[in-house]
C-alpha positions as CSV (number, residue, x, y, z in Angstrom):
1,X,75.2,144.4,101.4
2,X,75.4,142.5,97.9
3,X,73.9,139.3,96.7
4,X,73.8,137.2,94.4
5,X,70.3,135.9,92.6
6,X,70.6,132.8,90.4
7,X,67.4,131.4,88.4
8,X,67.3,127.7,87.2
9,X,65.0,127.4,84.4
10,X,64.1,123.2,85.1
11,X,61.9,120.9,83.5
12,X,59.4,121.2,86.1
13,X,59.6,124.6,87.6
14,X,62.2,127.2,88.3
15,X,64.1,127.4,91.1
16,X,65.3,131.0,92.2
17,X,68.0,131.2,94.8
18,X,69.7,134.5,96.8
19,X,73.2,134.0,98.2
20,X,75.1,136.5,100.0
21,X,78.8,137.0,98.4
22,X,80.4,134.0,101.1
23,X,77.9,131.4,99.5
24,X,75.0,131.4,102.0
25,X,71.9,130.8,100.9
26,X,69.6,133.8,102.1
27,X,65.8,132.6,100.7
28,X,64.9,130.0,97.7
29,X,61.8,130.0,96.1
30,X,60.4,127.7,93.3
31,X,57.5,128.0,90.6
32,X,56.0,125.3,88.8
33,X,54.7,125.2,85.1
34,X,53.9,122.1,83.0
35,X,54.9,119.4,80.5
36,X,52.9,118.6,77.8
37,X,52.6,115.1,76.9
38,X,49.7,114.6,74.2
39,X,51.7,111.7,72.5
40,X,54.0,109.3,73.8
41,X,56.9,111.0,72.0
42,X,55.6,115.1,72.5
43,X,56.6,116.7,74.9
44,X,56.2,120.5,75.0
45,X,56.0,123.6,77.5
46,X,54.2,126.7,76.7
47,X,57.6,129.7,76.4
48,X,54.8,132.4,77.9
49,X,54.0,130.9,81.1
50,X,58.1,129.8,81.8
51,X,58.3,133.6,81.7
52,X,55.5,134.7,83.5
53,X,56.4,132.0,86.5
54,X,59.9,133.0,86.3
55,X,59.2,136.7,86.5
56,X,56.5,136.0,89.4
57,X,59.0,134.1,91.4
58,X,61.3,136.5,90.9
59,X,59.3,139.2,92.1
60,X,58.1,137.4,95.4
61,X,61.7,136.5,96.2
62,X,63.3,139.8,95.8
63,X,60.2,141.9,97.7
64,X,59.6,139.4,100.1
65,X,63.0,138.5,101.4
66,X,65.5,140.4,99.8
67,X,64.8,144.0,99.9
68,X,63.5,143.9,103.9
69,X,66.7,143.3,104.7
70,X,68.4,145.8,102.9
71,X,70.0,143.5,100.1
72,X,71.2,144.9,96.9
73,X,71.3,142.3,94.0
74,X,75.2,142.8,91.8
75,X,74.4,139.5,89.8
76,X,71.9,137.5,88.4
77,X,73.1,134.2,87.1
78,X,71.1,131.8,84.8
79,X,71.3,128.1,84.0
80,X,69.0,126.0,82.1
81,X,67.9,122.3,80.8
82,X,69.5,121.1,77.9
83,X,68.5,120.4,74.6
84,X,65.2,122.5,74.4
85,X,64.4,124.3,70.7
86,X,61.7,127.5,70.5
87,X,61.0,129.0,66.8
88,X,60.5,132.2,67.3
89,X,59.5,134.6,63.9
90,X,61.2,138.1,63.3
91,X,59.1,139.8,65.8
92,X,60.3,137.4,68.7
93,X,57.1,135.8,69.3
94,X,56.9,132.1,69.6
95,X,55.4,129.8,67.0
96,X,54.3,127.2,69.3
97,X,55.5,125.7,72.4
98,X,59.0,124.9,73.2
99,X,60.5,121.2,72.6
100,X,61.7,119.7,75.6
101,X,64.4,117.1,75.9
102,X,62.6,114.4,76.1
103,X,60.6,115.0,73.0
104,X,61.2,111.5,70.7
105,X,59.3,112.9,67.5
106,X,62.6,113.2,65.8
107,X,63.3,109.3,66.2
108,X,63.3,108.3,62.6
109,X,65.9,111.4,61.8
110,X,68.1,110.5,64.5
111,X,68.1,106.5,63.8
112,X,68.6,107.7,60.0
113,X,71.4,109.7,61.0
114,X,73.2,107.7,63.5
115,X,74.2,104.8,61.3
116,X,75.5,107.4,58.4
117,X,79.3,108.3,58.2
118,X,77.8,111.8,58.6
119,X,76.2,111.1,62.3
120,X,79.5,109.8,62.9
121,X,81.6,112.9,62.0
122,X,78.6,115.5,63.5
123,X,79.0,113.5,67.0
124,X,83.1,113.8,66.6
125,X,82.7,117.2,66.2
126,X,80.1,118.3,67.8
127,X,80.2,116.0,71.2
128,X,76.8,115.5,71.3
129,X,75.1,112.1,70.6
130,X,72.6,111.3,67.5
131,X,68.9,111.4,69.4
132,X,66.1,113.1,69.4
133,X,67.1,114.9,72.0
134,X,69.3,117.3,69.8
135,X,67.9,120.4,68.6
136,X,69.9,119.0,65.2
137,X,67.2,116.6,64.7
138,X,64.5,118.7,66.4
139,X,65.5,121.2,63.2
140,X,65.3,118.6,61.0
141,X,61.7,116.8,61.9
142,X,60.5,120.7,61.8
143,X,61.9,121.0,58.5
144,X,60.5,117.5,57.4
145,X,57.3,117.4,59.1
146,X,56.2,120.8,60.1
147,X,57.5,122.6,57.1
148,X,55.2,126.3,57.5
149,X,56.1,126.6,61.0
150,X,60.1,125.7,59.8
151,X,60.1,128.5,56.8
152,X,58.2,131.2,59.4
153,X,61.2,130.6,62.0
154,X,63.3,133.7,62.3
155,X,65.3,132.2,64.8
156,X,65.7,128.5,66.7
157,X,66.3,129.2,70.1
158,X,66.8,127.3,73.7
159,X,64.6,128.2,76.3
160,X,67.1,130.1,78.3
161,X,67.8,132.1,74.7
162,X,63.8,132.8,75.2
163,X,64.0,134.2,78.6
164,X,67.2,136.3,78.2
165,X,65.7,137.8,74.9
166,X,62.5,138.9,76.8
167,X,64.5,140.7,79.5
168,X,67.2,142.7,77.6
169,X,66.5,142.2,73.6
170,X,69.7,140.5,73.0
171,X,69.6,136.8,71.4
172,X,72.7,134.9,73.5
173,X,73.6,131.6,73.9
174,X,76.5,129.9,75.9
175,X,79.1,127.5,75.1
176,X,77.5,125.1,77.4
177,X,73.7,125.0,75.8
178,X,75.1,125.8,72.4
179,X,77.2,122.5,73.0
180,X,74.2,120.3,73.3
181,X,72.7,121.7,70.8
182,X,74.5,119.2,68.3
183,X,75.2,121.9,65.6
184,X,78.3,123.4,67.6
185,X,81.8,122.1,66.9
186,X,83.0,122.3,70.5
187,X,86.9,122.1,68.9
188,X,86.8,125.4,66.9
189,X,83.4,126.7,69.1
190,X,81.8,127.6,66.4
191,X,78.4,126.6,64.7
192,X,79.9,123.1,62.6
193,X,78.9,123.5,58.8
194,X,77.8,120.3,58.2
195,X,75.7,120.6,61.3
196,X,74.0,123.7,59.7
197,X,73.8,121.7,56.2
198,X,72.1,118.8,57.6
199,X,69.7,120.9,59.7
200,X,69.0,123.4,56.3
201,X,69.6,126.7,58.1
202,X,72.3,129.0,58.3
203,X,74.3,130.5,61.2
204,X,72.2,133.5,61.3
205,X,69.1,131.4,62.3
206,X,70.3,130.3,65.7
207,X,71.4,133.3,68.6
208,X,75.1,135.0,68.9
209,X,77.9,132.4,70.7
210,X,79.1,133.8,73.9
211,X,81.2,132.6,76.6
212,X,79.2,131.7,80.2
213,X,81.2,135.0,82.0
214,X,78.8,137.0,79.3
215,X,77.0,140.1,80.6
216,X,73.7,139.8,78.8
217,X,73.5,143.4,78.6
218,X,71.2,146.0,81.1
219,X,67.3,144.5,81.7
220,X,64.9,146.5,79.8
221,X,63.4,149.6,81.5
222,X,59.9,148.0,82.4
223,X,61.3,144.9,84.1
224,X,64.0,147.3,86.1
225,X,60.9,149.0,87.5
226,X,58.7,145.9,88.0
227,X,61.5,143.8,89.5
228,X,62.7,146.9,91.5
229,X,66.4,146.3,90.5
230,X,69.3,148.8,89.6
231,X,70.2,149.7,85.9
232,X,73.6,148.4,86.7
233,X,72.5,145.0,88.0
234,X,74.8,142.4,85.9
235,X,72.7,139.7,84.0
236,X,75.1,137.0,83.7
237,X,73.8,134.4,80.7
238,X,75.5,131.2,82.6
239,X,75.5,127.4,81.6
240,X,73.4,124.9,81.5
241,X,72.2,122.6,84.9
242,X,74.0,119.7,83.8
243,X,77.1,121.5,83.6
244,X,76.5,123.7,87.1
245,X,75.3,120.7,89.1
246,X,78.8,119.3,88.3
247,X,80.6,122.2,89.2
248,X,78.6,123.0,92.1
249,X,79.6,119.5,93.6
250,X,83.1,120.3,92.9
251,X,83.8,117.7,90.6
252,X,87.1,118.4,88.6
253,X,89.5,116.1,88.1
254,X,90.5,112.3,87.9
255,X,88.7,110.0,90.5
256,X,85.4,112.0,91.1
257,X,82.1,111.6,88.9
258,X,78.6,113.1,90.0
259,X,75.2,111.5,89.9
260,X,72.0,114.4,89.0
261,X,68.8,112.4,89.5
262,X,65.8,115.5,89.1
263,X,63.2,114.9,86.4
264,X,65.8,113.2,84.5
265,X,69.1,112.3,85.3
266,X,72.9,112.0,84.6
267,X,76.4,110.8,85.4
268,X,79.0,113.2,85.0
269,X,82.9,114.1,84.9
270,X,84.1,117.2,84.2
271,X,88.1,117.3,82.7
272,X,90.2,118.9,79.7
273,X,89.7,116.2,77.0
274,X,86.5,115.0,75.7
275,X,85.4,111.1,75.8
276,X,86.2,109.1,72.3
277,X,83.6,106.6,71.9
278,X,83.3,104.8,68.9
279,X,79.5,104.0,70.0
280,X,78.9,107.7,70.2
281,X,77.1,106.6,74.1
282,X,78.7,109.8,75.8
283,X,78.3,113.3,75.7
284,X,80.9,116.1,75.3
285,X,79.6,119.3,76.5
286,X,81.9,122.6,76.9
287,X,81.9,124.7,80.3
288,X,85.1,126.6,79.2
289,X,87.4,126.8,76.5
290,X,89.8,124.0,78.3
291,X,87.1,122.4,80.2
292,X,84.7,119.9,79.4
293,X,81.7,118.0,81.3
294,X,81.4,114.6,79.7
295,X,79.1,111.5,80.6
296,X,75.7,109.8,80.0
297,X,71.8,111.3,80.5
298,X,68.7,109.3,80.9
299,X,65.4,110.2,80.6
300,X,64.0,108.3,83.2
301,X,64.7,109.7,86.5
302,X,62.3,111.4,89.6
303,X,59.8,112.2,86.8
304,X,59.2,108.2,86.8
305,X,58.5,107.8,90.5
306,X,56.0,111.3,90.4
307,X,54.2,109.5,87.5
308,X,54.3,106.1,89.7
309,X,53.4,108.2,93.0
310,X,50.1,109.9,90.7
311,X,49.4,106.6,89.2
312,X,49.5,104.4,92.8
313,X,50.0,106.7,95.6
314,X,47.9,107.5,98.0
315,X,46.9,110.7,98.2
316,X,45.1,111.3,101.8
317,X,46.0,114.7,101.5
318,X,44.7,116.4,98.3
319,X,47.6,116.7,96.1
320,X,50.1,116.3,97.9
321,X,52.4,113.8,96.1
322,X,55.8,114.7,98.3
323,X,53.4,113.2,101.0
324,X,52.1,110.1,98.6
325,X,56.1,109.8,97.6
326,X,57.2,109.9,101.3
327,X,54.7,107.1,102.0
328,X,55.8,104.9,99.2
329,X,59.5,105.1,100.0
330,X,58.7,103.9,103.7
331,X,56.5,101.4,102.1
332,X,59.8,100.3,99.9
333,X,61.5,100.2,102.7
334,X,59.9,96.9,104.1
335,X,61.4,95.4,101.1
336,X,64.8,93.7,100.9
337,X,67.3,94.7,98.0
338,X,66.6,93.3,94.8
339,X,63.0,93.1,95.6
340,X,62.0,89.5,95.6
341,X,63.5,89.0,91.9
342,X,60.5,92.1,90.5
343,X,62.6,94.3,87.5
344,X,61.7,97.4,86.0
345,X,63.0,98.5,82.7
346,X,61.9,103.0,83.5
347,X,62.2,103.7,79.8
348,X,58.8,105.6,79.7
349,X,60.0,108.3,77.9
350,X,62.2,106.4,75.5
351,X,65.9,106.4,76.6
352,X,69.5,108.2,75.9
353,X,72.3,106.3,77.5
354,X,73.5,104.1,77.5
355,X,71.1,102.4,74.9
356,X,70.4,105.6,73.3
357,X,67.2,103.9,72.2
358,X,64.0,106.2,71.7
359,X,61.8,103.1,70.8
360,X,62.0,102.1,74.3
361,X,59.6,101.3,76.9
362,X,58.9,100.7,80.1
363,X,58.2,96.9,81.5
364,X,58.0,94.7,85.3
365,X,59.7,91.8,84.8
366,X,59.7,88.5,87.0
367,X,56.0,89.3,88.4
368,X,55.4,86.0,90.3
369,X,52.6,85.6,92.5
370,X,54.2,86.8,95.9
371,X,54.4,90.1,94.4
372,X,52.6,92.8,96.5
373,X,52.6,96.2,95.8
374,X,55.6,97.0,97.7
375,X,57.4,95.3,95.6
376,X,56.7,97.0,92.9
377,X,57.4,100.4,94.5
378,X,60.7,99.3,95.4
379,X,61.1,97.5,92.2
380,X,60.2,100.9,90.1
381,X,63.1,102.6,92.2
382,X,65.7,100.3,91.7
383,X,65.0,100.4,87.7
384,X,65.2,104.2,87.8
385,X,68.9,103.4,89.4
386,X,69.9,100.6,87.6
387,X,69.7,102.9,84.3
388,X,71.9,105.3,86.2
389,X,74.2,102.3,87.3
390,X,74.4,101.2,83.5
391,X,75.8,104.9,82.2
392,X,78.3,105.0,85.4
393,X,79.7,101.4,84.6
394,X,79.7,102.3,80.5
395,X,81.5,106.0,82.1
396,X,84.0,103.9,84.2
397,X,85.2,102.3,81.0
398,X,86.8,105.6,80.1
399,X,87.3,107.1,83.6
400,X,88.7,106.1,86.8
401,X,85.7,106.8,89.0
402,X,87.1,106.1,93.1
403,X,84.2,108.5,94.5
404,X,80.8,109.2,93.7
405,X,78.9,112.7,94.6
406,X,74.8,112.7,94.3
407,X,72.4,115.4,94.1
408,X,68.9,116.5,92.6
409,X,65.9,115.7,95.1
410,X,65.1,112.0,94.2
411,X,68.6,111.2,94.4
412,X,69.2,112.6,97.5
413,X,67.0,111.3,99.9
414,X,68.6,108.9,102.1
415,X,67.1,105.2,100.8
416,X,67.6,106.1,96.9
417,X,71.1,107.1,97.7
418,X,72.2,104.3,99.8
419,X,70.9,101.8,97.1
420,X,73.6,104.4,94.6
421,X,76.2,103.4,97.1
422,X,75.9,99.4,97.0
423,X,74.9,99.3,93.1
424,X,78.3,101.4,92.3
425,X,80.3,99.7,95.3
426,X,81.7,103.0,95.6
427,X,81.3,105.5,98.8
428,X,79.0,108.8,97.9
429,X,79.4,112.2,99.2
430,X,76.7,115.2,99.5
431,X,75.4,117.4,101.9
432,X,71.8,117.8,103.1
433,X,69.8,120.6,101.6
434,X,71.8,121.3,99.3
435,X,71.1,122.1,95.6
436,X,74.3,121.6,93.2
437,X,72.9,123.6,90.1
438,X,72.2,126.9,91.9
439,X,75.2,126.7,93.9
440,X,77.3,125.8,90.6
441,X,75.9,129.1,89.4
442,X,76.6,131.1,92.6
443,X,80.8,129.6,91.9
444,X,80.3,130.9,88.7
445,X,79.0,134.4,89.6
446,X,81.7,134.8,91.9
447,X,84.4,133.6,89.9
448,X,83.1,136.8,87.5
449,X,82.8,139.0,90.1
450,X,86.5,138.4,91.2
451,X,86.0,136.6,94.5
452,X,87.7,133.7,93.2
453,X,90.9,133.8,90.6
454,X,89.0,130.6,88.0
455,X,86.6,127.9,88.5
456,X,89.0,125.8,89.7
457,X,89.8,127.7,92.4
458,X,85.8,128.0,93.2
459,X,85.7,124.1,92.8
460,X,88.2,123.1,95.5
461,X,85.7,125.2,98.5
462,X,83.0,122.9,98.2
463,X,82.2,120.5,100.5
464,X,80.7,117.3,101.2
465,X,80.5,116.3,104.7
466,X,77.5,113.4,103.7
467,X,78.9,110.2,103.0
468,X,77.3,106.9,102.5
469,X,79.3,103.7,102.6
470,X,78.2,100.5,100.6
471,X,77.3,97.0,101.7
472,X,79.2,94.2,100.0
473,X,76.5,91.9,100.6
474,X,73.8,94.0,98.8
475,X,75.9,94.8,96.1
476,X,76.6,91.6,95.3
477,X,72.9,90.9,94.8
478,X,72.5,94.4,92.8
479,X,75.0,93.1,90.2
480,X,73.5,89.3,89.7
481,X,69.8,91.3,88.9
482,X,71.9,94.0,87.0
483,X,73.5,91.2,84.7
484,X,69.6,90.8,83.9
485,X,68.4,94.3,83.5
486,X,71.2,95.2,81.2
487,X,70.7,91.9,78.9
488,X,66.3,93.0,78.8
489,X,67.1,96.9,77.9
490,X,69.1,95.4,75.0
491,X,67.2,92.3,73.6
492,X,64.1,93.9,73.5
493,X,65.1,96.5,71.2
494,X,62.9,94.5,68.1
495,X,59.8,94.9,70.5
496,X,60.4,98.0,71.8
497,X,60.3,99.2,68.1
498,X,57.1,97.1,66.8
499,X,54.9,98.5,70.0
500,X,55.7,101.6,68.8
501,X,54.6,100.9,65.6
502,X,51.5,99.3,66.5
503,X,51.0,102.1,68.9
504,X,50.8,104.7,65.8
505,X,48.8,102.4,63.9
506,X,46.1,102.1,66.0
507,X,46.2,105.3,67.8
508,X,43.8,107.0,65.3
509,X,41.1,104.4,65.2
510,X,40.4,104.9,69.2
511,X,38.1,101.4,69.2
512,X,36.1,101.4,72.6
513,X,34.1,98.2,73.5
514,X,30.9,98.0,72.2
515,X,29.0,98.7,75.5
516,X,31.7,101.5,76.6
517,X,29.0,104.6,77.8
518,X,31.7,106.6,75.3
């Protein structure tokens, strides 16, 4: 008997999945690794101990539940976050930790950038928006701030580049992560010139382009041994999660969009033309040559709630925050919709769309005396949403959008993705343990392996039995607080940007009160 092993490289952990050739899921497994935040705008992830949790994982998965029963592994299929930039010097080794998405250090580039008539033709080209998300500007604020560590750099790589490097000695990247990357024209799919000006490298700093049906070549002898797998074992380099969770819900075509809320989140459509938007809000990323995924990301989606859950949970059991969490969603709960007139603006990590604003912050507004903490719990999840809401009604502008699919673990549990349905006034479809991303990657895998004639084909199997209807009533209180949320996120951009300021001003002096026992 075959299967099929797929390993999601995610901001918080990877998640390793085996799925026998009709799509069953056979085991999962899932390792964790940190983020490191030791500025408001860093945040970074040591490349080593990805690797090391992803091999571990790996390992436990395949000897503990695969090979017992007799499994023998045709595929391994990868998909990663977006937007993540390694340096790497001629040797391969890393020259420092990798840049995540949500690193912000890039902020004055981008803004610099973004109101030039060059942002404007690198996001027409290139689909990608002008933040400091993009490994463009990542380039750049290495180049301009970090100069050494920019002229040592042999190669500028994603993290999923990283990993596949490590196992077979070839430097890959797919259309998909090489489309987020902001320096590929996703017209010609090909690294874009001015791109490459702007960024002051050449093509032959970033890895080879290859299409998501690559073979990554054979692992290297030592990990066939350690791993216990065949030399013949195909190591498919795959697409990114964004793109995966989108075909994993089946989403192709007018009418459909899908909602990821993980870490961070997104709404997506997937379709053959790309989105036009004179304020560059949406995102352009390539699956295929005639294929694209298109929509908004956020920065501010489950990671918000774990840092409320650590913050204000209660943890009766030691570290246990899924316990804390489930707590304060019952607590929620007691709560009516709109919670008592409490708002929460979730931009702690700055923000992408719609506002595509890396000044911003996070802020309750409304607190009146009433208040209890409950209504801030519930308050705090209905901000993380109404950001979603905002990119689906800036999305629906462009798309018809009659049906709504959800997935990623905050989304999906049953009281954040009821308050989806009656803030989008739209019914929403998904199935119960269910992860989108590695099954995406499993459609994929198939699709190469010949069980299915194109991803279009592999789309139209999945299912969604899971539907949640709205209520008028509550969505007609969403959209009055809505009106309020969405007028806050954009008239406090002047603040946003002078608390920053002040932020970096004062953050070297460190004053303490005079009788602090520091």
């Amino acid at each position: 008997m075959e299967c099929i092993i797929t390993i999601e490289l995610g901001t918080n952990g990877v998640r390793v999945f085996a799925f026998d050739l009709s799509g069953h899921v056979l085991h999962s497994m899932k390792g964790h690794y940190p983020t490191f935040h030791t500025d408001p705008d860093h945040s970074e992830q040591d490349p080593e101990q990805i690797f090391i949790t992803t091999l571990y994982v790996v390992k436990n998965l395949l000897n503990q539940y695969i090979y017992p029963k007799k499994y023998k592994v045709a595929c391994i299929c990868f998909s990663a976050a977006m937007h993540s930039l390694l340096a790497v010097d001629k040797n391969g080794n890393p020259l420092g930790n990798a840049i995540t998405w949500a690193d912000n250090r890039a902020k004055k580039e981008a803004q610099e950038l973004r109101r030039s008539a060059l942002g404007s033709s690198l996001y027409a080209a290139t689909g990608t928006p002008i933040h400091p998300m993009s490994p463009l500007l990542k380039i750049a604020w290495l180049r301009n701030q970090d100069n050494e560590r920019f002229k040592q750099t042999s190669k500028f790589l994603s993290i999923k580049s990283y990993i596949i490097h490590q196992l077979t000695g070839k430097y890959l990247i797919d259309y998909s992560i090489a489309s987020a990357t902001g320096l590929l024209n996703i017209h010609t799919v090909a690294w874009e010139a001015d791109a490459l000006q702007y960024a002051g490298i050449t093509a032959a700093k970033l890895p080879e382009l290859a299409p998501i049906f690559t073979t990554a070549g054979k692992l290297k002898m030592a990990y066939q041994q350690s791993l216990g797998l065949p030399a013949d074992v195909k190591i498919l380099i795959g697409s990114s999660d964004g793109c995966l969770a989108t075909l994993g819900d089946g989403v192709k075509g007018e009418g459909k969009a899908t909602i990821t809320i993980e870490d961070s989140g997104a709404v997506r459509v997937m379709g053959p033309t790309v989105l036009k938007d004179e304020q560059m809000r949406f995102f352009n990323y390539l699956l295929t040559d005639d294929c694209y995924v298109s929509g908004g990301p956020t920065n501010n989606g489950g990671n918000i709630f774990d840092w409320f859950a650590k913050q204000f949970g209660d943890f009766t059991q030691p570290f246990d925050i899924t316990h804390s969490i489930q707590q304060l969603l019952d607590e929620a709960a007691q709560v009516p919709a709109g919670s008592d007139g409490l708002l929460f603006l979730p931009y702690l990590l700055g923000e992408r769309a719609p506002i595509w604003n890396a000044n911003a912050r996070g802020a309750y507004f409304g607190i009146n005396i009433k208040h209890e903490r409950k209504h801030f719990i519930r308050a705090t999840i209905e901000g993380i949403l109404y950001e979603i809401y905002s990119i689906g009604k800036s999305l629906g502008e462009q798309r018809t959008i009659k049906s709504l699919s959800v997935n990623g673990s905050f989304g999906t549990t049953p009281f954040c993705t009821q308050i989806i349905a009656d803030m989008f006034n739209k019914p929403v479809h998904l199935r119960r343990e269910f992860h989108s991303v590695s099954f995406g990657a499993w459609l994929l895998s198939a699709t190469e392996m010949g069980l299915y004639r194109s991803l279009d084909e592999a789309a139209r199997i999945v299912e969604l039995p899971d539907m949640y209807e709205p209520d008028q009533q509550r969505h007609a209180m969403y959209a009055d607080y809505f009106n309020i949320f969405e007028k806050l996120s954009t008239k406090l951009f002047d603040e946003f940007e002078a608390i920053g300021n002040l932020q970096q001003q004062y953050a070297a002096t460190n004053l303490l009160p005079h009788n602090s026992p520091l």
